[in-house]
C-alpha positions as CSV (number, residue, x, y, z in Angstrom):
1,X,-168.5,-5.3,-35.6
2,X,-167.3,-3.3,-32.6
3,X,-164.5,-1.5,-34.7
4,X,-166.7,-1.0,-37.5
5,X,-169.2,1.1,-35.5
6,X,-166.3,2.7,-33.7
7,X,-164.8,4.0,-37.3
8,X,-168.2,5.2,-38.2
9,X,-168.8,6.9,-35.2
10,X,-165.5,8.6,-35.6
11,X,-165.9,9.4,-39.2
12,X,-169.0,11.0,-38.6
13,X,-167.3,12.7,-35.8
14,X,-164.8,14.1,-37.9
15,X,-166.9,15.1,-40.7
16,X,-168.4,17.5,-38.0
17,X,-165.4,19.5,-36.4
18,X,-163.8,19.7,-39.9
19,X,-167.6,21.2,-41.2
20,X,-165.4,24.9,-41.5
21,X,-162.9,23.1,-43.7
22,X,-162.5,24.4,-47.2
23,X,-161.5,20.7,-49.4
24,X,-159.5,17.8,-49.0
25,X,-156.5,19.9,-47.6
26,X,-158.1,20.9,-44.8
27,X,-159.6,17.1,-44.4
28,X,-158.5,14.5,-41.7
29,X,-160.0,11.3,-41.7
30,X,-159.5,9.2,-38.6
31,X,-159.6,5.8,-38.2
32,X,-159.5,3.5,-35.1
33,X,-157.8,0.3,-35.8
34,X,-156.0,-1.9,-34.2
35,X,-151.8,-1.5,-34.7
36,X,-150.0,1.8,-33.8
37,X,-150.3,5.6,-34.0
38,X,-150.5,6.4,-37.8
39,X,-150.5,9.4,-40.0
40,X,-150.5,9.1,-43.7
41,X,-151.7,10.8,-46.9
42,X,-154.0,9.5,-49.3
43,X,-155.8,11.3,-52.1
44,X,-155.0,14.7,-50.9
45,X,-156.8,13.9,-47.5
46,X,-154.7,12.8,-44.4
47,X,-155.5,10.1,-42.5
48,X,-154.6,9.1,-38.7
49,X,-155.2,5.6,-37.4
50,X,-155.4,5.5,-33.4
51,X,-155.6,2.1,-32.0
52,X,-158.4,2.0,-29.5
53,X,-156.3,1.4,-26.2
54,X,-154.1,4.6,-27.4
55,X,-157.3,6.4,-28.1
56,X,-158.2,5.1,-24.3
57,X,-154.8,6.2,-22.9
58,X,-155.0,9.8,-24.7
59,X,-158.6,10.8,-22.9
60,X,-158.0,9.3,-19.7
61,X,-153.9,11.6,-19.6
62,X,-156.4,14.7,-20.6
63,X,-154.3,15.8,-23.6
64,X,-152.3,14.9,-26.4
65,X,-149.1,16.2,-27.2
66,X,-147.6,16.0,-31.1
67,X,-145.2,13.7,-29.9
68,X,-147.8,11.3,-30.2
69,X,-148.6,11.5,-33.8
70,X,-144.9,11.3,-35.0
71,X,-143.9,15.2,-34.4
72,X,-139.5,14.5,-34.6
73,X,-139.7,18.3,-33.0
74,X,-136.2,18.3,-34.7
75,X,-136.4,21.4,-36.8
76,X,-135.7,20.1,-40.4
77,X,-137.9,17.0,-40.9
78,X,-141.6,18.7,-41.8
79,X,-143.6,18.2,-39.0
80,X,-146.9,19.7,-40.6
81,X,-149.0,16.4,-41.2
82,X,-148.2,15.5,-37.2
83,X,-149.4,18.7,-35.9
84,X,-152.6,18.5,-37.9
85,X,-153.3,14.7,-37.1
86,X,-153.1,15.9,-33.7
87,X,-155.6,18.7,-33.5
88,X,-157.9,16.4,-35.6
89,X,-157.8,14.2,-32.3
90,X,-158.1,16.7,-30.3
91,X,-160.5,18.2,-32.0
92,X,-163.0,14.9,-31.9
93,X,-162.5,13.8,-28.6
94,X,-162.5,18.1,-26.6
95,X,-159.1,16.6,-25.4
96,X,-156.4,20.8,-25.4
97,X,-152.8,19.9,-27.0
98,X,-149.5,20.4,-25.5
99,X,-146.6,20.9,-27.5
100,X,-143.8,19.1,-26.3
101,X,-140.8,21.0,-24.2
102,X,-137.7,21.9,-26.3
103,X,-139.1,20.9,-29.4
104,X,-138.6,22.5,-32.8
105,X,-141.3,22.0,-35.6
106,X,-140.4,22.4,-39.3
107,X,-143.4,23.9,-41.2
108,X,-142.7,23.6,-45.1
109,X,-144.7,25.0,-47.9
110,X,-147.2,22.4,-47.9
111,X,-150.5,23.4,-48.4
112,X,-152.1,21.7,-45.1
113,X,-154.3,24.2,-42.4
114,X,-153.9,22.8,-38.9
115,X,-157.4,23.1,-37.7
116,X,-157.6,24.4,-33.7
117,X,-160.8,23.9,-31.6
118,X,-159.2,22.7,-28.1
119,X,-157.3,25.0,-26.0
120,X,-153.5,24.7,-27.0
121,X,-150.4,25.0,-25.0
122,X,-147.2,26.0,-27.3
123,X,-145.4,26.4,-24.7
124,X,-141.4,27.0,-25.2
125,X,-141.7,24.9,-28.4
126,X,-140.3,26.6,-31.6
127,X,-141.7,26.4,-34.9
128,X,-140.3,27.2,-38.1
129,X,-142.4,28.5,-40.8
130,X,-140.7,28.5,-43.8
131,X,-142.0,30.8,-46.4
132,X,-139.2,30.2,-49.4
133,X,-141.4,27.6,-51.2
134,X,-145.4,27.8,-50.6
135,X,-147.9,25.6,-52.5
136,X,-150.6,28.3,-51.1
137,X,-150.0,31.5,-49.9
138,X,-153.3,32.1,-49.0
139,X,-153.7,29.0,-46.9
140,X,-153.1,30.2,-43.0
141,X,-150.6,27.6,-41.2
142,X,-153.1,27.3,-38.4
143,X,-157.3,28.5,-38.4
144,X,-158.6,28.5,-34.8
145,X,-162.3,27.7,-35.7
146,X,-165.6,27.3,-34.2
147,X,-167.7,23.8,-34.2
148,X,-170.9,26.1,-34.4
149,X,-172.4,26.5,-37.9
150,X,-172.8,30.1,-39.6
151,X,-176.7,30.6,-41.2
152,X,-178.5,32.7,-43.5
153,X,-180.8,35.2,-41.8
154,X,-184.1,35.5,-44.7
155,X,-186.3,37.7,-43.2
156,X,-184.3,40.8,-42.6
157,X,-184.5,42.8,-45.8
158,X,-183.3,46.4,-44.2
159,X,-181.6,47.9,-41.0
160,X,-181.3,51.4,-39.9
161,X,-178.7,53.0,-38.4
162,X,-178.5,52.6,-34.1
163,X,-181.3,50.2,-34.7
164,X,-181.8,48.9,-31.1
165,X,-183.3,45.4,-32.1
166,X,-183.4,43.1,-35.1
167,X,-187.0,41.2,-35.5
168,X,-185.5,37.5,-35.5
169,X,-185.0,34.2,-32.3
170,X,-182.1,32.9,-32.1
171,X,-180.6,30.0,-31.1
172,X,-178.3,32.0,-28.5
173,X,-176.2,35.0,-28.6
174,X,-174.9,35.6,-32.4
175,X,-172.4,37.9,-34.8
176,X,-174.7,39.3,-37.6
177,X,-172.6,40.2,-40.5
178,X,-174.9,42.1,-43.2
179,X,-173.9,43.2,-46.9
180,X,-175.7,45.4,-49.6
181,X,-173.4,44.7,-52.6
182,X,-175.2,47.4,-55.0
183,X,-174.2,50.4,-52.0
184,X,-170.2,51.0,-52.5
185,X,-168.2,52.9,-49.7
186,X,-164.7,53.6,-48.8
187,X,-164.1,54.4,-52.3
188,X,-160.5,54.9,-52.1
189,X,-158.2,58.4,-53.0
190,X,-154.5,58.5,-54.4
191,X,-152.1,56.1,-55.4
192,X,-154.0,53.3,-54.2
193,X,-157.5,54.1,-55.7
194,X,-160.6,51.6,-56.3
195,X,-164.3,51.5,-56.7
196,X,-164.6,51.2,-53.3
197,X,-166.1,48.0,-50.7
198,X,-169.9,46.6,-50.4
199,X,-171.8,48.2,-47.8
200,X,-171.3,46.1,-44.6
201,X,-171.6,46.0,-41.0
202,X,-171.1,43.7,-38.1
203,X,-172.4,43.9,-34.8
204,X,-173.9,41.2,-32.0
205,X,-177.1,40.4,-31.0
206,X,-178.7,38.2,-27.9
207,X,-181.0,35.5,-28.9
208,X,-184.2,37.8,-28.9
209,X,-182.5,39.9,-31.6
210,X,-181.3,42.9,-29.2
211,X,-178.5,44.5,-30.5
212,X,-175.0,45.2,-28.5
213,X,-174.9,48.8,-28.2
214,X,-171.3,49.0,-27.4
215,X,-171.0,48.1,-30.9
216,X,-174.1,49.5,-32.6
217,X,-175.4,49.4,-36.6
218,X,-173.6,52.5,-37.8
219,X,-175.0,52.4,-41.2
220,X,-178.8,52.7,-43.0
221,X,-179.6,49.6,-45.0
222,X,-181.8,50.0,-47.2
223,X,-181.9,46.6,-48.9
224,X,-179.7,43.7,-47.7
225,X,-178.0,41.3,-50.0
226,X,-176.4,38.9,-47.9
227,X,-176.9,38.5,-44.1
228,X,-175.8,35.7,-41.5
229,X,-175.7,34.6,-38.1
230,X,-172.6,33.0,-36.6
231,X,-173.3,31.5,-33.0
232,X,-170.8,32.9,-30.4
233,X,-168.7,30.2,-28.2
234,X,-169.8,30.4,-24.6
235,X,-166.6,28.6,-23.7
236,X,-163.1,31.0,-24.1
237,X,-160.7,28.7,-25.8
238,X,-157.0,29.5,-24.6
239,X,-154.0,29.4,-27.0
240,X,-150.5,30.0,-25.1
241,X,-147.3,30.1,-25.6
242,X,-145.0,29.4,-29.0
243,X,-142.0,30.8,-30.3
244,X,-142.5,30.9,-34.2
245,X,-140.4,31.8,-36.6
246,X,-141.3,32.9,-40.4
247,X,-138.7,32.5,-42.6
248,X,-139.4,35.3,-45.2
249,X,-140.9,34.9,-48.9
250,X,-138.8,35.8,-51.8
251,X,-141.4,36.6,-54.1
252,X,-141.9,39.4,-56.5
253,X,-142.6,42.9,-54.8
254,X,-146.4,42.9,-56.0
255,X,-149.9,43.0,-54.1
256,X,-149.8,39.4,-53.5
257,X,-150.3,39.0,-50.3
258,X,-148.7,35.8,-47.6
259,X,-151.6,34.6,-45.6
260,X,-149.0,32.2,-44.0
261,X,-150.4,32.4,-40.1
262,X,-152.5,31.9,-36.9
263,X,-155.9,33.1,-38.8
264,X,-158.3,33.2,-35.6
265,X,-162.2,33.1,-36.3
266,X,-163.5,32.1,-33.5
267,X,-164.9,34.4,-31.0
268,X,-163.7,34.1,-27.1
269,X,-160.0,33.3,-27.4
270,X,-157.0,34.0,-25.7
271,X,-154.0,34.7,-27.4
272,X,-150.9,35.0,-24.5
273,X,-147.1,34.8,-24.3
274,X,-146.9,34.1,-28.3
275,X,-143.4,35.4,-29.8
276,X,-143.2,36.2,-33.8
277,X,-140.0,36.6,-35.4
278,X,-139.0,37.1,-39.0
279,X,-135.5,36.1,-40.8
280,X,-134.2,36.1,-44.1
281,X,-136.1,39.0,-45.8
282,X,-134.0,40.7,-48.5
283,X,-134.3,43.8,-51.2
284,X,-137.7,42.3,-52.0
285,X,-140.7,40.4,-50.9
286,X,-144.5,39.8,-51.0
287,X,-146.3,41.5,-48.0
288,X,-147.9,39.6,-45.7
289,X,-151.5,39.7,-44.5
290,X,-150.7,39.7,-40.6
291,X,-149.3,36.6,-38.7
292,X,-152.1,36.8,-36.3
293,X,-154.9,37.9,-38.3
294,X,-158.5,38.0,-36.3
295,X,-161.7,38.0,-38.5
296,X,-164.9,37.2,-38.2
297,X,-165.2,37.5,-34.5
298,X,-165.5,39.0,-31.0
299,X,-164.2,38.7,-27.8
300,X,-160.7,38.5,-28.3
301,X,-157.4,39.2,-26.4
302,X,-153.6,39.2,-27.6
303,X,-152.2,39.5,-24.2
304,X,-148.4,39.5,-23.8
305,X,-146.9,39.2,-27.0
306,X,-143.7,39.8,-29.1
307,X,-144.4,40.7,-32.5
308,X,-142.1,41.4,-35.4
309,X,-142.6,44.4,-38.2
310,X,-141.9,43.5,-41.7
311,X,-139.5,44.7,-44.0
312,X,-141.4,47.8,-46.4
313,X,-141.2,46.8,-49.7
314,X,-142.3,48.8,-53.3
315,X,-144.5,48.4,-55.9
316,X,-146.5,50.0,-58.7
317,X,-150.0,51.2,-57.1
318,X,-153.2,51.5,-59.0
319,X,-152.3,55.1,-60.3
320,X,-149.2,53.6,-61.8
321,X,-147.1,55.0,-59.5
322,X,-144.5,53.6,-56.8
323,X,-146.4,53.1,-53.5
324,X,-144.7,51.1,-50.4
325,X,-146.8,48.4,-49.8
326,X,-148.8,47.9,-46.4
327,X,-147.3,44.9,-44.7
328,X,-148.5,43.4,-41.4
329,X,-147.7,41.2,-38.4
330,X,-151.4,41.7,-37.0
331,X,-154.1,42.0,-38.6
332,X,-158.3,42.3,-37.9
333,X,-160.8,42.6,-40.4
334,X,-165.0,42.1,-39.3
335,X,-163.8,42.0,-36.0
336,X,-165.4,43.4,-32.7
337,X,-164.1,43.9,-29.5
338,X,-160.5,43.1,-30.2
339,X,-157.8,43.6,-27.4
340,X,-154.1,43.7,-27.6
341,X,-152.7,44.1,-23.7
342,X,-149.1,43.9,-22.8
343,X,-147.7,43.8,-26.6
344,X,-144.5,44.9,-28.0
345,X,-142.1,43.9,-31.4
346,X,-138.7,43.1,-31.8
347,X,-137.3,45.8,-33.8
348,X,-137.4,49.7,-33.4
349,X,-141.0,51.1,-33.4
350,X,-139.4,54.0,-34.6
351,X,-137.3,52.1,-37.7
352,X,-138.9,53.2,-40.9
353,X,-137.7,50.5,-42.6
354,X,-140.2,48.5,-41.1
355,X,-143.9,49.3,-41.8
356,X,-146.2,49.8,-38.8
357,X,-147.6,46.4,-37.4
358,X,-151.7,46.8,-37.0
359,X,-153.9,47.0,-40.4
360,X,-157.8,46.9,-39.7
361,X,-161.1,47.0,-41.8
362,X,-164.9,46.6,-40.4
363,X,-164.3,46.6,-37.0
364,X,-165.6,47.8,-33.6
365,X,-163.9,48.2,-30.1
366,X,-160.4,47.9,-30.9
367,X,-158.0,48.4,-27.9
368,X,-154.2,48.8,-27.4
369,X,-153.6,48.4,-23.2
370,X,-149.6,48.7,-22.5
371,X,-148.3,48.3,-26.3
372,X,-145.2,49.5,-27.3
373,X,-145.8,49.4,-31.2
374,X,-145.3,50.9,-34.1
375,X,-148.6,51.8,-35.4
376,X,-152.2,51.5,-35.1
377,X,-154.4,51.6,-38.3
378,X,-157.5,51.0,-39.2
379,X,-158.2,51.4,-43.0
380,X,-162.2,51.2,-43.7
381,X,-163.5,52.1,-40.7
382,X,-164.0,51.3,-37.0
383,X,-166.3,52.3,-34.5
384,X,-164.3,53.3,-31.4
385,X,-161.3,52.6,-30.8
386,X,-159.0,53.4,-27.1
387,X,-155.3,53.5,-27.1
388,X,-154.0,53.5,-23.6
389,X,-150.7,53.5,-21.4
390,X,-149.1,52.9,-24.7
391,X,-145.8,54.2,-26.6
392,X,-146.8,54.3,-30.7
393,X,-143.9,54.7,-33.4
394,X,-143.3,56.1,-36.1
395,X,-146.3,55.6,-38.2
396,X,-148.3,56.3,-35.0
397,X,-152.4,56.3,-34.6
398,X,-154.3,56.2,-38.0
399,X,-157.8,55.7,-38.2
400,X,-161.3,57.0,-39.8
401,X,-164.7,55.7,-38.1
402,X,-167.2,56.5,-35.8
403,X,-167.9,56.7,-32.2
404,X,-165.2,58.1,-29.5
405,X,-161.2,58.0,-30.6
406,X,-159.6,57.9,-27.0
407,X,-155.9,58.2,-27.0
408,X,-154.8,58.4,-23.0
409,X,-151.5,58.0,-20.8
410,X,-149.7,57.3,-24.0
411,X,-146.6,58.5,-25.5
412,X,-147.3,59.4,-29.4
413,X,-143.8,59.8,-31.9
414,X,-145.3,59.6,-35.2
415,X,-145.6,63.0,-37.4
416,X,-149.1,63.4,-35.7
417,X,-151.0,62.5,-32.6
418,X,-154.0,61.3,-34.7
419,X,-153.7,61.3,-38.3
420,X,-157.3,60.5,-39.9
421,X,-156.8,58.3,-43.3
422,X,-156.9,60.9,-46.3
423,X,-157.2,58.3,-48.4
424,X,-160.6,57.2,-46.8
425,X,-162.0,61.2,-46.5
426,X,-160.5,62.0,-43.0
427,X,-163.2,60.9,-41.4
428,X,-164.6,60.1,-37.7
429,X,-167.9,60.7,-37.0
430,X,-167.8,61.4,-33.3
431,X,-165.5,62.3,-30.7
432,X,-161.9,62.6,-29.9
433,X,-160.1,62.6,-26.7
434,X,-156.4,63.3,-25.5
435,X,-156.0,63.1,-22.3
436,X,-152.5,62.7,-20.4
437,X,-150.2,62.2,-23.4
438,X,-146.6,63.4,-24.5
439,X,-146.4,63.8,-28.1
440,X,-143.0,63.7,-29.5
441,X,-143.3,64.7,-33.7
442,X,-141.7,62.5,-35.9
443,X,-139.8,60.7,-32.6
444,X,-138.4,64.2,-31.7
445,X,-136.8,65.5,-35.7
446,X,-137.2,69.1,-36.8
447,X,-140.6,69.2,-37.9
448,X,-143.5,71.8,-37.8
449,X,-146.0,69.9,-35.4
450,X,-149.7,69.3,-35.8
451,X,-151.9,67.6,-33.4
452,X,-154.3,66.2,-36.1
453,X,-153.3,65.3,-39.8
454,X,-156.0,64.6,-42.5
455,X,-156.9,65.8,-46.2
456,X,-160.1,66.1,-47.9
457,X,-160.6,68.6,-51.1
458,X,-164.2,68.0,-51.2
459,X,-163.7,66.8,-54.7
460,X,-164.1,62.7,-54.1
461,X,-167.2,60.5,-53.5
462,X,-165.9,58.4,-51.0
463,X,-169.4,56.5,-50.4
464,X,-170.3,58.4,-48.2
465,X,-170.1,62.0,-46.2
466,X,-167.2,62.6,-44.2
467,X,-166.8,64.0,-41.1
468,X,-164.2,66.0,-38.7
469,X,-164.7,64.9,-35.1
470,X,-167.4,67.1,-33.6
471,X,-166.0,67.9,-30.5
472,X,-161.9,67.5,-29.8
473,X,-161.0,66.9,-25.8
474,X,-157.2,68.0,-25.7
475,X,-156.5,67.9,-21.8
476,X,-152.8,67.3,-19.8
477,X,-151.1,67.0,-23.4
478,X,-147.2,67.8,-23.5
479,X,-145.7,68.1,-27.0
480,X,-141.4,67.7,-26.9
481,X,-140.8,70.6,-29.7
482,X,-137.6,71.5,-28.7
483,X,-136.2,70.2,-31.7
484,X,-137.6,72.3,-34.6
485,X,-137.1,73.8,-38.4
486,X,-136.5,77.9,-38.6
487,X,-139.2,79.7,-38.7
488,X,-141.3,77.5,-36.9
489,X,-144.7,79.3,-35.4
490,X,-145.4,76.6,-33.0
491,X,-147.9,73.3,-32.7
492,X,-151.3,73.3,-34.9
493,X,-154.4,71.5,-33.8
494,X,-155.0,70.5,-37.5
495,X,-152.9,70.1,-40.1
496,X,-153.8,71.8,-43.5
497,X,-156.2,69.8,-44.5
498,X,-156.8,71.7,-48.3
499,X,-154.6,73.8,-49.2
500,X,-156.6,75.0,-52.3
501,X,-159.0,76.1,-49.8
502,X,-157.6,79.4,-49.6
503,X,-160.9,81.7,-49.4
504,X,-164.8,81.8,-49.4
505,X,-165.0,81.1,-52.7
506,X,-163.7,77.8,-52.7
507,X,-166.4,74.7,-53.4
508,X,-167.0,71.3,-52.1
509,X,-168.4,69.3,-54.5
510,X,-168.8,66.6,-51.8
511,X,-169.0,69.2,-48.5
512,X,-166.4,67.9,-45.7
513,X,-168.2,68.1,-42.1
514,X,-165.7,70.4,-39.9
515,X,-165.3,70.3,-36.1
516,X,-167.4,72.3,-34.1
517,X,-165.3,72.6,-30.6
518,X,-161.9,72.0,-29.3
519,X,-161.3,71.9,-25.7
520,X,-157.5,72.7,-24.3
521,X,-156.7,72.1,-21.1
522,X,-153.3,72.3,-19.6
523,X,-151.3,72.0,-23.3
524,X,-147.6,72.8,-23.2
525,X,-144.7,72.9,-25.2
526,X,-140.9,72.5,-24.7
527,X,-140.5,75.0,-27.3
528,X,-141.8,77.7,-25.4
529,X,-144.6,78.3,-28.1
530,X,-148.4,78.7,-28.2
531,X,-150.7,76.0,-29.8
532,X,-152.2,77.2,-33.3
533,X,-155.0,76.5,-34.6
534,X,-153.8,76.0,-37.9
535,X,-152.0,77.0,-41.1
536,X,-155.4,77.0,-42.8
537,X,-157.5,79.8,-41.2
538,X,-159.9,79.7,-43.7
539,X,-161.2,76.0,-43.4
540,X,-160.6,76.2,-39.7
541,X,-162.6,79.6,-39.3
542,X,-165.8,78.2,-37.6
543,X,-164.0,76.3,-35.3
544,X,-164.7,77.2,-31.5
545,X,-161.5,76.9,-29.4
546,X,-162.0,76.9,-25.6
547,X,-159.7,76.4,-22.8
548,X,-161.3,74.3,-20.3
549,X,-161.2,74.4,-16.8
């Protein structure tokens, strides 16, 4: 009778902490019987029996290691099943897993998520995530997951933009994520065109409905299709250590993405001292959809990381034309407050064979503290974003969004210091700064410089009206322009942004919002030569140009 209540109890249990699940491959059913440690499958759903003196011996050591639940850690038997039967455990009973010392886990294709809700120590444990054969490449390796429940949110049937409170008690502090699916923005320009993304935001609110204003509503809702509250973990949950290893996919070179990683989508985590490497990638591949890849969230930290940048492959883009495909080893999407401190990747941030390392969408607060990386991107949209005492490569900063873009005590070598996303308007609604920065163009090649890059005819309906930053802050900037093409007239603040716009005359059908002021202070050049404003005069002409004191 004892047992009997004892598997109840932990089958309830279970049916809990796995509530985030998504079917019977994410499933683990745990039973406490007498006999040993056992982990088998049945129907689809894997099942661990614990005998109760284990279970007793587990909680009172304070962790469980994967050793326990028949890991070999020998790198060729598939140690998948092992590693999720452990976090299961875990997972029940709050007990954090250690992997064990000088292990190495073999990951096959299996289509199994290893669940995480406990703090996790890799440690110097490898693991081998082979890629060559995947049941599911959209089913992540490892979700690091929340035991709090997301809910609807009735009442709220509009928001307006900077709103400073949200009429709705919560149970604590909560991440609001609201849609209106008949607004569309970001509809994209160029070779990768489309009709655009439903209206959304995300932002944070205490549990009388105040609203964070580090990461405000930055857009007018007028009717709301969808919106939900996701609790935020009090307690940080710590994932360390782990040297993983992805063997490559050798799929066709086409849009369909790898989702073959840590997917994190809990908020208050600790990412530090993880390593990511890639092997056997060839003339072709799938891209992949970031090995860490943050959504969902706030309050999280990458700290101390190796990363790898993946191979660029080509493809046909929805203009039926060749495009390289955007491939990532990070990856954030309805994210807020994301750091990366102390980051850098194995191969050459200045390699163009490898495409640049950060893609982001919907997100707010992004930071880059001591990176040495190729590229930070965010595609539709975020609301401020800082990169500081940090070297970026060859694809350098991209970005459109709001707020202040605050680039500081950084070295820059992509073809610009900033280049806003043409393909997304060019737009930041706000501010930019540049303060204490050397900006080598195109890692130091014979190029004709420009501080900021963009394009927007005035011709497309991107969802909505784009903006240049208001004010530009350029102060303490040295630009290494030694090396340059004849005839070269010296740095521009901004690129050409339309060349059709060549006089008066010429018409925005959907008007582009210029700067108003740029601020110099203390800009120099190796080359000897004055800072332009532009090539363009004529789209430029309004522009006030100051020199600061």
């Amino acid at each position: 009778m004892k047992f009997s209540l004892l598997i109840f109890l932990l089958l309830i249990g279970v049916s809990v902490t796995m509530g985030q699940g998504k079917g019977p491959l994410d499933t683990v059913l745990i039973t406490s019987l007498k006999g040993r440690t056992r982990v088998y499958t049945e129907n689809g759903a894997l099942t661990v029996n614990v005998a109760p003196k284990e279970v007793r011996r587990y909680k009172a050591a304070g962790l469980v290691r994967y050793g326990n639940f028949g890991a070999s850690g020998n790198g060729k038997t598939d140690d998948l099943d092992a590693i999720a039967a452990t976090h299961a455990f875990a997972n029940l009973h709050g007990l954090p897993v250690k992997a064990d010392e000088g292990a190495t886990y073999y990951l096959g294709g299996k289509e199994r998520t290893v669940l995480i809700r406990t703090d996790t120590d890799f440690g110097t444990a490898a693991f081998i995530i082979d890629d060559t054969e995947v049941q599911n490449r959209n089913a992540s390796v490892f979700t690091v997951g929340s035991d709090l429940k997301p809910f609807k949110l009735e009442t709220i049937t509009s928001l307006k933009r900077n709103q400073g409170k949200i009429d709705v008690s919560l149970p604590g502090t909560c991440l609001i994520t609201v849609t209106n699916a008949n607004v569309k923005q970001y509809i994209r320009f160029g070779l990768n065109q489309n009709n655009g993304s439903p209206q959304t935001d995300i932002f944070v609110v205490d549990k009388n409905g105040t609203v964070d204003r580090n990461a405000p509503i930055i857009w007018d809702f007028d009717q709301i299709t969808d919106i939900t509250a996701l609790p935020i973990d009090e307690k940080p949950l710590k994932i360390t250590g782990g040297r993983f290893t992805t063997i490559a996919n050798k799929a066709e070179s086409k849009y369909t993405y790898y989702n073959r990683n840590i997917a994190i989508r809990r908020s208050n985590v600790l990412v530090e001292g993880l390593e990511h490497r890639i092997t056997g990638e060839e003339d072709h591949g799938a891209p992949y959809g970031g090995f860490i890849n943050i959504g969902e969230c706030s309050y999280v930290t990458v700290k101390n990381t190796l990363l790898t940048g993946h191979r660029t492959y080509s493809t046909i883009g929805a203009a039926g034309k060749p495009v390289t495909m955007g491939t990532y080893d990070l990856s954030v999407n309805r994210a807020l407050n994301v750091s990366f401190v102390n980051c850098s990747q194995t191969n050459d941030i200045n390699d163009n064979r490898y495409w640049g390392i950060l893609g982001s969408n919907f997100c707010k607060n992004l930071l880059y503290d001591h990176c040495t990386l190729s590229r930070f991107d965010a595609h539709q949209g975020v609301a401020n974003a800082t990169i500081r005492n940090s070297t970026l490569g060859h694809m350098g900063i991209n970005a459109i969004g709001s707020g202040i873009l605050l680039v500081e005590n950084s070295t820059i070598r992509g073809r610009s210091v900033v280049n806003l996303r043409s393909d997304y308007g060019s737009t930041w609604q706000g501010e930019l700064v540049i303060r204490n920065c050397v900006f080598v163009p195109s890692d130091g090649k014979p190029v004709s410089a420009a501080l900021i890059n963009g394009y927007n005819s005035g011709q497309h309906d991107f969802g909505y009206t784009c903006y240049m930053p208001e004010r530009i802050t350029i102060e303490n900037l040295r630009i290494e322009d030694s090396r340059h093409p004849d005839q070269y007239q010296g740095p521009a603040i901004f690129a050409n942004f339309n060349p059709e716009m060549t006089d008066n005359s010429y018409l925005e059908k959907f008007p582009y919002v210029k700067t108003k002021e740029v601020i110099l202070r203390n800009v120099t050049t190796a080359s000897g030569k004055a800072l332009r404003v532009s090539d363009n005069p004529v789209m430029f002409k309004d522009v006030k140009v100051s020199m600061g004191q």
